[in-house]
N, C-alpha and C positions, 0 to 999 in steps of 0.2 A: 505561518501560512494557513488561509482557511482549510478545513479540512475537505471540503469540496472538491476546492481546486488539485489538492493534492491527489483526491481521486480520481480528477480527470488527466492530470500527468501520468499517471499510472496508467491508465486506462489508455493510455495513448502508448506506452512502451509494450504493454499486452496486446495493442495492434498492428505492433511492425510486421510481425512474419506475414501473417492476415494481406493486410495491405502489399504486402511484393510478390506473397503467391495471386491472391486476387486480380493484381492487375497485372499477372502471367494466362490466369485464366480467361480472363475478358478480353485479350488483346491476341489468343491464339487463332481464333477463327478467321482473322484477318490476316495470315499469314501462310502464303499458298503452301502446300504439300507439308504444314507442320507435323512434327514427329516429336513428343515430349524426352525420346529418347538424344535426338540430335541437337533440337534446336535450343539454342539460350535464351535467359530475358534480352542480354543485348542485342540476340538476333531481333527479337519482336521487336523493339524499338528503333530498330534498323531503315535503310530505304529500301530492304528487299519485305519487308510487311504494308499490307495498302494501306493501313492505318496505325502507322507507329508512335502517334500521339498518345495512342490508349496508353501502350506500358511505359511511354517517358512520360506523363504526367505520373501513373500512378510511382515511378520510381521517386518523383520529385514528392508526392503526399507520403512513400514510406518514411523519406528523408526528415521532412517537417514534422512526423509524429516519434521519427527515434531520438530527432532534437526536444523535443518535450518531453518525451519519455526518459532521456537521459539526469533532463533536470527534476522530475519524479522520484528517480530510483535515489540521487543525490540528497534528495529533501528525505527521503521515507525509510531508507535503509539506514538511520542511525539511532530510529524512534524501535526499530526491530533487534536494534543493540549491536548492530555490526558499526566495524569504527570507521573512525570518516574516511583515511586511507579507502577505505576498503570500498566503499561507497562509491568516491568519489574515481574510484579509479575503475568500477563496473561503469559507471556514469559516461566516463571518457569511452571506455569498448562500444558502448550504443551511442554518443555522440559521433564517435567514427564511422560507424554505422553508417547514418544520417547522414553527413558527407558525404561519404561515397556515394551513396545513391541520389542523391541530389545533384553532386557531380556527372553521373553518368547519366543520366536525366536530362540535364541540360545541355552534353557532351553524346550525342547518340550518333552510333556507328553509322557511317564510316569515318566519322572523325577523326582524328589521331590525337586527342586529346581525351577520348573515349576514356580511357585508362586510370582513374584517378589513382592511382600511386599510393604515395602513404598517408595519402587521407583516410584511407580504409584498411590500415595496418591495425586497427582496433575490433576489426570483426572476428580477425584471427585468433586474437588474446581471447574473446570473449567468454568462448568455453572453459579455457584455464580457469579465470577469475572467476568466473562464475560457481565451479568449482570449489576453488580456494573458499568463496564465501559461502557455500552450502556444508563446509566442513568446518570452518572457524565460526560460524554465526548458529547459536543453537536455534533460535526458531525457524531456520531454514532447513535443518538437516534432514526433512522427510524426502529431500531433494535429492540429497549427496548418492543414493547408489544408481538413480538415474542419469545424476551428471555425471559419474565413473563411466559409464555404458556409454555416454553420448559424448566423450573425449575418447575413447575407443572407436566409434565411428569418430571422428575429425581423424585419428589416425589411419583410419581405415581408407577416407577420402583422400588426405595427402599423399598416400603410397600410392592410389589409383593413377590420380592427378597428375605425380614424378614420371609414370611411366613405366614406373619398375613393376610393377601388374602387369604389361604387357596388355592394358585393354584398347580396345580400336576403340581412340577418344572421337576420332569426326566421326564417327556413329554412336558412341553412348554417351559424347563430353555435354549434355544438353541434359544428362542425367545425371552426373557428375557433379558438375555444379549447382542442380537441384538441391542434394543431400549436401554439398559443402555449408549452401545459405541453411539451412538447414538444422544444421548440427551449432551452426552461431549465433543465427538469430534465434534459434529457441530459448535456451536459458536464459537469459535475461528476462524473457519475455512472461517464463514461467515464474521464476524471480518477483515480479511485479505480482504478477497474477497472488502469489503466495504474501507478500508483504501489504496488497489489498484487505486481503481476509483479516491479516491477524491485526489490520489498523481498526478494521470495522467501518460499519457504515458511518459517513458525515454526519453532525448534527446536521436537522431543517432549519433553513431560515438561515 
């Protein structure tokens, strides 16, 4: 593959968190009495926002750039010397990604279809693997004690989330879920970001 292209697949999985915070921020103000603490992206995209177009489109462009980005990280992380396993099975956590959000994009509350299920059982993994491959892959390992800390926060998030925290989620679950996308879509993202550098800039032309 030209080395171009390969950087703009990169460059598009370095845009996913980007792009789903983004079109949280641009789509808040259209959403009476918003609270970053309570409210979710599905709320924004919801019929109780005047304009819930803003954040289901912008869920359907995070979706189209983690399906890109997934076939990036698939191409560029074997040239970084991690093995194709490995690669390809980061590839699938942000492929999932990208469905899910695509899904609920196109699926917006109050649907009952809202939900996409286990099309988005890959966002969950994301931080394990991601992990896994900042500690098995030596050019990524300037990584590995930030991914430690940021699989500590996903634990931190599921314990809230369970309930066993005991925190009042319909007043902070809108923050909650903030730090879960958070804690998933980063790495990978940072992944790309880091396997950009060390491929270097595309020839011109």
């Amino acid at each position: 593959m030209h080395s171009r292209t390969l950087q703009l697949l990169l460059l598009a999985a370095i845009a996913v968190p980007f792009a789903y915070f983004g079109a949280q921020v641009a789509a808040a103000p259209f959403f009476p009495g918003y609270s970053a603490l309570s409210v979710s992206a599905s709320d924004l995209g919801s019929d109780r926002s005047l304009r819930p177009e803003i954040l289901n489109t912008g869920a359907v462009l995070t979706g189209v750039l983690a399906a890109l980005g997934s076939v990036g990280l698939a191409l560029a992380l074997p040239r970084v010397t991690a093995t194709k396993f490995l690669s390809w099975l980061l590839a699938a956590c942000v492929a999932s990604i990208g469905l899910a959000a695509v899904w609920a994009g196109l699926h917006p509350l109050p649907s009952p279809q809202h939900d996409p299920g286990a099309l988005g059982a890959g966002m969950f993994a994301s931080p394990f693997v991601s992990a896994l491959a900042a500690w098995q892959v030596k050019p990524l390992r300037p990584l590995r004690w930030a991914f430690l800390l940021n699989l500590a926060a996903f634990g931190a998030c599921a314990w809230v989330l369970s309930g066993s925290a005991g925190a009042d989620l319909a007043a902070y679950g809108g923050l909650a879920q903030k730090f879960v996308v958070a804690v998933c879509f980063t790495p990978p993202s940072a992944i790309a970001f880091l396997a950009l550098t060390l491929l270097g800039k595309p020839a011109s032309g």
